[in-house]
N, C-alpha and C positions, 0 to 999 in steps of 0.2 A: 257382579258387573262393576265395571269403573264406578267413580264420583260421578256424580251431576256437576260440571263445569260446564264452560264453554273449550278448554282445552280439551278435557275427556271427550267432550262428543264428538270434537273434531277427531281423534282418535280414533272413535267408534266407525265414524264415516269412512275415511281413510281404509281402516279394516274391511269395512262393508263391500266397495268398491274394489278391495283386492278378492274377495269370498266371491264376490258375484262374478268379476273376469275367469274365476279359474272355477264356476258353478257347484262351491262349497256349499252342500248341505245345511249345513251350519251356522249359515246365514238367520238362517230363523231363530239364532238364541239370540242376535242384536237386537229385535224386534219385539214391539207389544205387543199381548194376547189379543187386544182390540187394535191393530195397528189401522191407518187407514192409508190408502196411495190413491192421489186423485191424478187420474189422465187425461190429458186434454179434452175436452167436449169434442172435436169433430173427429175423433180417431176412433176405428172401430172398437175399440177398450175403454173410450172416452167416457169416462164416470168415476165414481166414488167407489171405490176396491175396497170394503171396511171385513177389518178380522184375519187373521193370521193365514187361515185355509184359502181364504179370496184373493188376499196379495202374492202370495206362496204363486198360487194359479197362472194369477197375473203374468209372475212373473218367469217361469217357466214356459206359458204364451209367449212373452215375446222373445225369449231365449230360443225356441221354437223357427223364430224371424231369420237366423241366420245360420251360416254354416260353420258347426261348432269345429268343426276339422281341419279348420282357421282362425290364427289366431285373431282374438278380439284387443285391439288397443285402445286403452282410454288416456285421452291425454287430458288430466286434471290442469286446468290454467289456472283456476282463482279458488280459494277457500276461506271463507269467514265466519266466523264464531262467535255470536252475541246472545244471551238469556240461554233460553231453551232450545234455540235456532242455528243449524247450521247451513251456509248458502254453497252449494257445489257450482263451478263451472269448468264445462268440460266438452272436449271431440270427442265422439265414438266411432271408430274406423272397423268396420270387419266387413265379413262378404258375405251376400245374402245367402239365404238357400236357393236362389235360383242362380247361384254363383256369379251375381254384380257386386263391384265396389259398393259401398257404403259410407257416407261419411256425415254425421249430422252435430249440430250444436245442441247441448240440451243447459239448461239450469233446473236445478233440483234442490229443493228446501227441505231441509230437514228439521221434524221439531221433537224436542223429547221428552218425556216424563218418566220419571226416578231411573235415570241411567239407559234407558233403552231406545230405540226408534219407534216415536208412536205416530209417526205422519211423516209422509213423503209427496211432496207438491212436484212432479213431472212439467217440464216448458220443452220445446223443440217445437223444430220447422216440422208439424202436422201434414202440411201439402208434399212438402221432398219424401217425407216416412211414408204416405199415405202411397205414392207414386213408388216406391222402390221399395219396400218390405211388403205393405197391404195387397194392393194391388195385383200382383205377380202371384200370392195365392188364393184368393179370390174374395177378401175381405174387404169389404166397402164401408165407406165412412155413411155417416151418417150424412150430410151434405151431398153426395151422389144422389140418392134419393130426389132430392130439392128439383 
């Protein structure tokens, strides 16, 4: 694996993000054995995703959200790189599986230990996602409930 920098990781990220638009398997050698990805609290996934099999799931659930037979664009706006942290911002544009546009803001942190992705902090608009990916297959947030 790379160095531990801040440029390395930014690297890593960068990679990451390309592996995941084009649903490379291989994604999982970026990633710690004990990785964890936290999801917003009010999203149906909304929790702590800790360990490689969990995020793996994760994230093939929400790969799942949309329709892979279109392409998915990400448009990377801002990227910074300090200690162990990298901060992504970014559009994700594709079309759902119930074939609606899609289009949401996310911020995403990234932090690392000895060269790999050990933590992924997910931000986005939870109520647009909630309404247009969730919804539409019949997964309810927690807040429906309320």
């Amino acid at each position: 694996m790379t160095g531990s920098t801040p440029a390395a990781h930014r690297e890593i990220v960068e990679r990451y993000f390309e592996m995941m638009q084009r649903g490379d398997p291989e994604i999982a050698g970026l990633l710690c054995d004990d990785v964890c990805w936290v999801a917003p609290q009010s999203s149906p996934v909304g929790r702590r995703h800790e360990g490689l099999a969990a995020v793996l799931q994760l994230m093939q659930t929400g790969v799942g959200l949309y329709d892979m037979s279109r392409p998915m664009d990400l448009d990377i706006e801002a990227v910074a790189a300090e200690g162990q942290h990298v901060f992504v911002e970014l559009t994700l544009r594709a079309t759902t599986r119930a074939g609606e546009p899609y289009a949401n803001h996310y911020v995403f942190v990234f932090r690392f230990q000895s060269g790999r992705i050990a933590e992924i902090h997910e931000h986005l608009d939870t109520h647009y996602t909630q309404r247009t990916l969730f919804d539409p297959v019949g997964q309810t947030s927690c807040l429906d409930a309320v």
